[in-house]
N, CA and C atoms as a LAMMPS dump frame, in Angstrom:
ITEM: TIMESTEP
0
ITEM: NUMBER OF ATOMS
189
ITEM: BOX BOUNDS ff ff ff
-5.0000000000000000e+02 5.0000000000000000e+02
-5.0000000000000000e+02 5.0000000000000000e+02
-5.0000000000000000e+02 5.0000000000000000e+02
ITEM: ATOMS id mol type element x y z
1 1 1 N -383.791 368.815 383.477
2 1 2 C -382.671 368.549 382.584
3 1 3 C -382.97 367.311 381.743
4 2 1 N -382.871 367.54 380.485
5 2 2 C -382.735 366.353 379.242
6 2 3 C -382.15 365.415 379.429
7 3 1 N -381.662 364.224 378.738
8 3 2 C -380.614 363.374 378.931
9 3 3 C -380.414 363.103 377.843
10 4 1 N -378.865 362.783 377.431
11 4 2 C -378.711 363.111 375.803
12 4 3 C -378.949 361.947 374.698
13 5 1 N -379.099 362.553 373.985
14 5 2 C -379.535 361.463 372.96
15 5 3 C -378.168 360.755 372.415
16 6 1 N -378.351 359.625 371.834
17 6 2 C -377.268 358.633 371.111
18 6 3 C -377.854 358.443 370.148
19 7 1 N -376.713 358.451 368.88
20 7 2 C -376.888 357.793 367.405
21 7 3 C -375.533 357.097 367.11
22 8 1 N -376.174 356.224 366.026
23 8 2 C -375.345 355.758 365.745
24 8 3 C -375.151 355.991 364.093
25 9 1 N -374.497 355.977 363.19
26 9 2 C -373.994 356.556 361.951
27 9 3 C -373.815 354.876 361.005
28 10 1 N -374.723 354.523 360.271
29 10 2 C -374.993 353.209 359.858
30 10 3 C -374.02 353.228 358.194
31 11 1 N -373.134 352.505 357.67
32 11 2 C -372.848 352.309 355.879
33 11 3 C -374.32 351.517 355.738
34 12 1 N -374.779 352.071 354.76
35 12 2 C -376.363 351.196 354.084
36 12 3 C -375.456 350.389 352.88
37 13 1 N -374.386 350.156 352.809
38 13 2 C -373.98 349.677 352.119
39 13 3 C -373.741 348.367 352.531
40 14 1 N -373.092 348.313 353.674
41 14 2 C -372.774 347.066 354.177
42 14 3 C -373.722 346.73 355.586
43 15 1 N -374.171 348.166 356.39
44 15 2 C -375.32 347.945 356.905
45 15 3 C -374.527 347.781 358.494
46 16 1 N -373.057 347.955 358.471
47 16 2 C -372.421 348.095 359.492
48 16 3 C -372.265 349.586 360.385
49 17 1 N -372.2 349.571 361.594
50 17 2 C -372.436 350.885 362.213
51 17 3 C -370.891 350.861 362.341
52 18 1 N -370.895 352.731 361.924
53 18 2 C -369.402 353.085 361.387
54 18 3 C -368.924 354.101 362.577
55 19 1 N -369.898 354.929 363.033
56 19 2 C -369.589 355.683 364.182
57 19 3 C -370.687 355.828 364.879
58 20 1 N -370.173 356.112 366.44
59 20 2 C -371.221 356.553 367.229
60 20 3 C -371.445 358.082 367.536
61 21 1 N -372.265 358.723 368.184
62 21 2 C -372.37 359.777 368.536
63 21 3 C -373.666 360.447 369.495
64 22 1 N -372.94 361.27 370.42
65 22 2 C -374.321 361.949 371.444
66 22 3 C -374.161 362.967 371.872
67 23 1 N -375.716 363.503 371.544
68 23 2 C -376.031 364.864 371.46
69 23 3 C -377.269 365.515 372.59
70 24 1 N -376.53 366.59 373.059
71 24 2 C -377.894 367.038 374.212
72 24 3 C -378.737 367.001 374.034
73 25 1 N -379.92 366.807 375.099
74 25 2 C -381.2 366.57 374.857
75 25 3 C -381.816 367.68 374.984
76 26 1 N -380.691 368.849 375.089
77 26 2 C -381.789 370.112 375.121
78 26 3 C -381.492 371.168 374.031
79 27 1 N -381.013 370.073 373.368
80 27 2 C -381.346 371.28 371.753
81 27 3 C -382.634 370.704 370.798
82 28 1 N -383.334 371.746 370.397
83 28 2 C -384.629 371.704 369.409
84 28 3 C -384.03 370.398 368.24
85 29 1 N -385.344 369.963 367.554
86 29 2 C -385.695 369.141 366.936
87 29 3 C -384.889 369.763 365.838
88 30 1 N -384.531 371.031 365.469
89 30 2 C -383.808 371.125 364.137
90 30 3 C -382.675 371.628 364.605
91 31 1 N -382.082 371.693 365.947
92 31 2 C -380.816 371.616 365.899
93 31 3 C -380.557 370.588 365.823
94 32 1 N -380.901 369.822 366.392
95 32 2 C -380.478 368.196 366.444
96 32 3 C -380.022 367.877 365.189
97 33 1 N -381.295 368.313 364.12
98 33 2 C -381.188 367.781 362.877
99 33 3 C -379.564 368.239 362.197
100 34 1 N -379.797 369.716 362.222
101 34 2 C -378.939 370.143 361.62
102 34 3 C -377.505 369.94 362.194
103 35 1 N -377.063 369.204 363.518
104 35 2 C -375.985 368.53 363.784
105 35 3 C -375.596 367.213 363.929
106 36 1 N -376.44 366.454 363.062
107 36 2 C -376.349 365.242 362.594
108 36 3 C -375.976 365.181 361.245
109 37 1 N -376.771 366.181 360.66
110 37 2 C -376.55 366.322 358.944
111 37 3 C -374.718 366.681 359.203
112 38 1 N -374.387 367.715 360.07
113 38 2 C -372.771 368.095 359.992
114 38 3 C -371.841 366.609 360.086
115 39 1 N -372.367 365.908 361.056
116 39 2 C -371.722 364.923 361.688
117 39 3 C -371.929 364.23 360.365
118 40 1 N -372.694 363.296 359.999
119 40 2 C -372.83 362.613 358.808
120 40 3 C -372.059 363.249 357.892
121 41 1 N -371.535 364.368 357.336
122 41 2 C -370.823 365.074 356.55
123 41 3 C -369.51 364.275 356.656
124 42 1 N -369.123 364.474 358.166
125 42 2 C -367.716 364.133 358.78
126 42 3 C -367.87 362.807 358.592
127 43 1 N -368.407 361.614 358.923
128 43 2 C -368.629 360.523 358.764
129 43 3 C -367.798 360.235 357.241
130 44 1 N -368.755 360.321 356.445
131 44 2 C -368.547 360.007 355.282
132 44 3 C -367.42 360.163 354.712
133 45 1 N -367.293 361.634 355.036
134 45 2 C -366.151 362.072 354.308
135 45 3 C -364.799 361.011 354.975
136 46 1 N -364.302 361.104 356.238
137 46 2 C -363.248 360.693 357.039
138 46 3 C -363.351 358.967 356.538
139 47 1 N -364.645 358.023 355.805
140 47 2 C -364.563 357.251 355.625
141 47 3 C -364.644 356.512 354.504
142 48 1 N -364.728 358.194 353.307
143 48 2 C -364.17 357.836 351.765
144 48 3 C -365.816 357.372 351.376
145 49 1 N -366.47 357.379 352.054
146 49 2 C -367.821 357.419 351.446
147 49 3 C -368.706 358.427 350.751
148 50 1 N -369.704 357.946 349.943
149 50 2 C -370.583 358.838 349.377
150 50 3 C -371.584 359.428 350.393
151 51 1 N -372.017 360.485 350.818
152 51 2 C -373.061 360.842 351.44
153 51 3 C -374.096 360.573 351.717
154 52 1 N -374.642 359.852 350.566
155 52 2 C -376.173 359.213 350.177
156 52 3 C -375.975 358.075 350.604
157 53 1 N -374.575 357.538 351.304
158 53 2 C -374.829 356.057 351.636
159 53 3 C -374.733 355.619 353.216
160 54 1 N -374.537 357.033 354.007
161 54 2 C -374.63 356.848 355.063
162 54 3 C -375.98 357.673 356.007
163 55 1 N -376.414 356.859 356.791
164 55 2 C -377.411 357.188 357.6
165 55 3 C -377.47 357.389 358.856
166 56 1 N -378.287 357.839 359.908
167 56 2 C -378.503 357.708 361.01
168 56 3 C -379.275 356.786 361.616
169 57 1 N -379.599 356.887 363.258
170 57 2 C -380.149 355.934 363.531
171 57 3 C -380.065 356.421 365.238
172 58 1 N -381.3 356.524 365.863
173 58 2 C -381.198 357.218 367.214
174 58 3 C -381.504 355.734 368.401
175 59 1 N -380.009 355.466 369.003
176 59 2 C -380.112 354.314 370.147
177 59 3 C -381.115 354.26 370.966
178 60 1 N -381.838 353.408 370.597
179 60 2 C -383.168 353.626 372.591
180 60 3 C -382.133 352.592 373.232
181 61 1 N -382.705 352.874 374.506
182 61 2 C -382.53 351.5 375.462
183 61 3 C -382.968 350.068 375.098
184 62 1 N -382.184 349.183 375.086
185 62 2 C -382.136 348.008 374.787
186 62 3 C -381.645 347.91 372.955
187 63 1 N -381.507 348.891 372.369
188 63 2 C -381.013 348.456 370.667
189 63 3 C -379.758 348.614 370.487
């Protein structure tokens, strides 16, 4: 069994982390992708932002 991954959802604008989020570790490299891209959708939108200005960012241990 996987253990799930954490991100965090960054404004590159101000460079402040706006949301968190975690996702199983046993979905493929492009599911992952493609449910981060959704999430970032939600992000933005729920925070009146432009799309292009928010990013990801995957938590290791110790960051």
């Amino acid at each position: 069994m996987k253990t799930d991954k954490h991100y965090k959802f960054i404004n590159s604008v101000t460079g402040y982390c706006i949301f968190h989020y975690s996702i199983s570790g046993e979905l493929t490299p492009e599911q992952v992708k493609a449910e981060l891209e959704k999430v970032k959708s939600q992000v933005a939108s729920n925070n009146r932002l432009l799309l292009n200005t928010v990013y990801w960012e995957e938590v290791k241990d110790g960051n």
